[in-house]
C-alpha positions in Angstrom: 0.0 0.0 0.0 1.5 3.6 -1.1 -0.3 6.6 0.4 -0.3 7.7 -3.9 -2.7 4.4 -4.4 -5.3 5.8 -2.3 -7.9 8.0 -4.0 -9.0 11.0 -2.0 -12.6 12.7 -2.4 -13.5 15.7 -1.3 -17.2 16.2 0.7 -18.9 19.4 1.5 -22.6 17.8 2.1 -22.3 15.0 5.5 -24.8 13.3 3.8 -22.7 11.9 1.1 -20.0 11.0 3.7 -22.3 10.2 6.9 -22.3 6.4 7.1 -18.5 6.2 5.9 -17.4 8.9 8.3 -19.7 6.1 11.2 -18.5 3.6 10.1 -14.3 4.4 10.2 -14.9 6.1 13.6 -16.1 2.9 14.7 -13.7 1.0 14.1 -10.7 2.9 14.7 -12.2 3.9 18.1 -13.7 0.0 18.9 -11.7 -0.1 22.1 -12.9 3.3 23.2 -16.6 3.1 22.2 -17.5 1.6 26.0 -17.1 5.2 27.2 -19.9 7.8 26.8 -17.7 10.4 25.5 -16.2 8.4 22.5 -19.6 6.4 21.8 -21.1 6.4 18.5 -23.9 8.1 19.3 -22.0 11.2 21.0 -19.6 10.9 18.0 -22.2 11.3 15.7 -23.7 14.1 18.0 -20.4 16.3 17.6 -20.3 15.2 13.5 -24.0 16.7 13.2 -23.0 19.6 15.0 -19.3 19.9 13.3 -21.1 19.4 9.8 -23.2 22.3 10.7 -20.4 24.7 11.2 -19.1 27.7 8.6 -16.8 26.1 5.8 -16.9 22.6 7.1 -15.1 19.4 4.1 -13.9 16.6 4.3 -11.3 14.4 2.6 -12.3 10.5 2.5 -9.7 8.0 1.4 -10.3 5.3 -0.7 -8.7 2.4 -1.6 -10.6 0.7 -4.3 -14.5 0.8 -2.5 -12.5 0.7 0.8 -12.8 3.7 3.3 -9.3 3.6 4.6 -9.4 7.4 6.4 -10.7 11.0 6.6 -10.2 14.1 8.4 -12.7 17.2 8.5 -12.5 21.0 9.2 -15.0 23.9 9.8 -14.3 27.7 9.5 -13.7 29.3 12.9 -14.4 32.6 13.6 -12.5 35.3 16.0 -14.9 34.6 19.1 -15.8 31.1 18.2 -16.0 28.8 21.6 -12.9 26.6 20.3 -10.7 29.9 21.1 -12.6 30.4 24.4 -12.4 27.3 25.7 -8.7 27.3 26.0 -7.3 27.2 29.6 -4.6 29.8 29.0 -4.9 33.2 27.4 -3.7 33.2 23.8 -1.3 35.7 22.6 -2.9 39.0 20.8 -4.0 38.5 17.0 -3.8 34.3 17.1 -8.0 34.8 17.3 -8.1 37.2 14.4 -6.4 35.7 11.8 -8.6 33.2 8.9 -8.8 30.0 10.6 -9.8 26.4 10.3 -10.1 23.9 13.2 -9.3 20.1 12.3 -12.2 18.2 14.0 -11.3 15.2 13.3 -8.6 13.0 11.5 -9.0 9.1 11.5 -7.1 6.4 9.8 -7.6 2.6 10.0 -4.8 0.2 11.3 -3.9 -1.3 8.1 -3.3 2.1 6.3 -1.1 3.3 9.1 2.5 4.1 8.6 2.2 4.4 4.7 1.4 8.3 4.5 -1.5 8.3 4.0 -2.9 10.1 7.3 -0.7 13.3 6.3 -1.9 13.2 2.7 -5.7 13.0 3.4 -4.2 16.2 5.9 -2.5 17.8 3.1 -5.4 17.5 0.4 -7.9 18.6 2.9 -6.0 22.3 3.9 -4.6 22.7 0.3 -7.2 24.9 -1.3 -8.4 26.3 1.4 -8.4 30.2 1.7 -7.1 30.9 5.5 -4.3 31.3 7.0 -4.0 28.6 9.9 -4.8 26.0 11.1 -6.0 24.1 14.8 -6.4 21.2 16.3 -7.0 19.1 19.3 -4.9 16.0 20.6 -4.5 14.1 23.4 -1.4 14.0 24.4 -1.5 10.6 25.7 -2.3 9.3 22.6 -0.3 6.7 20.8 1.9 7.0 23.8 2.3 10.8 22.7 3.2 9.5 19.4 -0.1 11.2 18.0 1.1 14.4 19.2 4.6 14.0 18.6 3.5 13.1 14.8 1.5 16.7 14.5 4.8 18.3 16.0 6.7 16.8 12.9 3.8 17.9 10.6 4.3 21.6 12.0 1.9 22.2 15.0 3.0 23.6 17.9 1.4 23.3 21.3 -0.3 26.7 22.2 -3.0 25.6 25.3 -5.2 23.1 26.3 -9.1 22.6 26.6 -11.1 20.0 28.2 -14.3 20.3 25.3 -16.5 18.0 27.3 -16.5 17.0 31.5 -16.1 13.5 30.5 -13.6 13.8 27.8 -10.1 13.7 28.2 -8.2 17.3 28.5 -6.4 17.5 25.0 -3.5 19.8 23.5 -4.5 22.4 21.6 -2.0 23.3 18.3 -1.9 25.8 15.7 0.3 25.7 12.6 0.0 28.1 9.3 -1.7 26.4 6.8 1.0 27.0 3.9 3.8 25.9 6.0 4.4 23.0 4.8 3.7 23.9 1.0 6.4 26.0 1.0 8.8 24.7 3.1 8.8 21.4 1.0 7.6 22.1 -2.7 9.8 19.9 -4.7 10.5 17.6 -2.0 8.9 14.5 -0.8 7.0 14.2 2.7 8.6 12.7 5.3 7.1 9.3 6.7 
């Protein structure tokens, strides 16, 4: 499996991506799905809510019929809640500045390791018009790998937010969106 093999499509109505976004959370959350916060039915609570957002797409991998990933983002605005929920003050003008939050990003086991998590990234933030981009992690992910692996993809750590009471507190990180466009044109990602 090459990360190139994989067909991305791009989704700007949840409908068309609904059961296939389901369906990959599912099983790449399986051992998680006993608690309420990363149940199904609260996931597809937030994905409602996230597909109901300003500006929000998605990028769905393929390989063949197979759903292998996706990630999704939504617009945020200067006094969206993502930027008030963080637990430490953020420095003047990060709140003002065209953003996008990455909601998600989910890859299945098998795909794992090939590239193809950071291209699905890549394809989804390529055309879009603002200037940076956030996320959330938790930090214990992966051992921190998770984190450590948006570190090498540009992020940096700027606060922290805890977006539901039983939900883990996760690392919030920001990174410009052309970054990593320009630092690299002509030369291949790293893996």
């Amino acid at each position: 499996m090459t990360p190139d093999s994989i067909e991305l499509r791009h989704a700007i109505d949840i409908d068309q991506v609904w059961d296939t976004l389901i369906e990959v959370y599912a099983e790449v959350r399986a051992d998680k799905l006993h608690l309420a916060h990363y149940s199904v039915e609260r996931y597809g609570e937030r994905l409602a809510r996230h597909a109901s957002e300003p500006g929000w797409e998605a990028v769905v991998g393929f390989d063949g019929a197979e759903p292998v990933g996706y990630a999704y983002i939504n617009t945020l605005q200067p006094d969206d809640r993502w930027w008030r929920r963080m637990t430490t003050p953020l420095p003047p003008g990060f709140t003002g500045l065209p953003s996008v939050a990455l909601k998600e990003i989910m890859l299945r086991v098998p795909w794992r390791g090939t590239g193809t998590a950071r291209r699905i990234h890549d394809e989804l933030l390529a055309a879009r018009p603002e200037e940076q981009v956030s996320l959330l992690v938790n930090p214990l992910a992966g051992d921190g790998k998770v984190k450590a692996l948006y570190e090498a993809w540009g992020y940096r750590e700027i606060s922290a937010q805890q977006p539901s009471p039983d939900g883990p507190v996760l690392t919030a990180m920001l990174r410009d969106i052309r970054e990593r466009a320009q630092a690299t044109e002509g030369v291949s990602a790293p893996r």
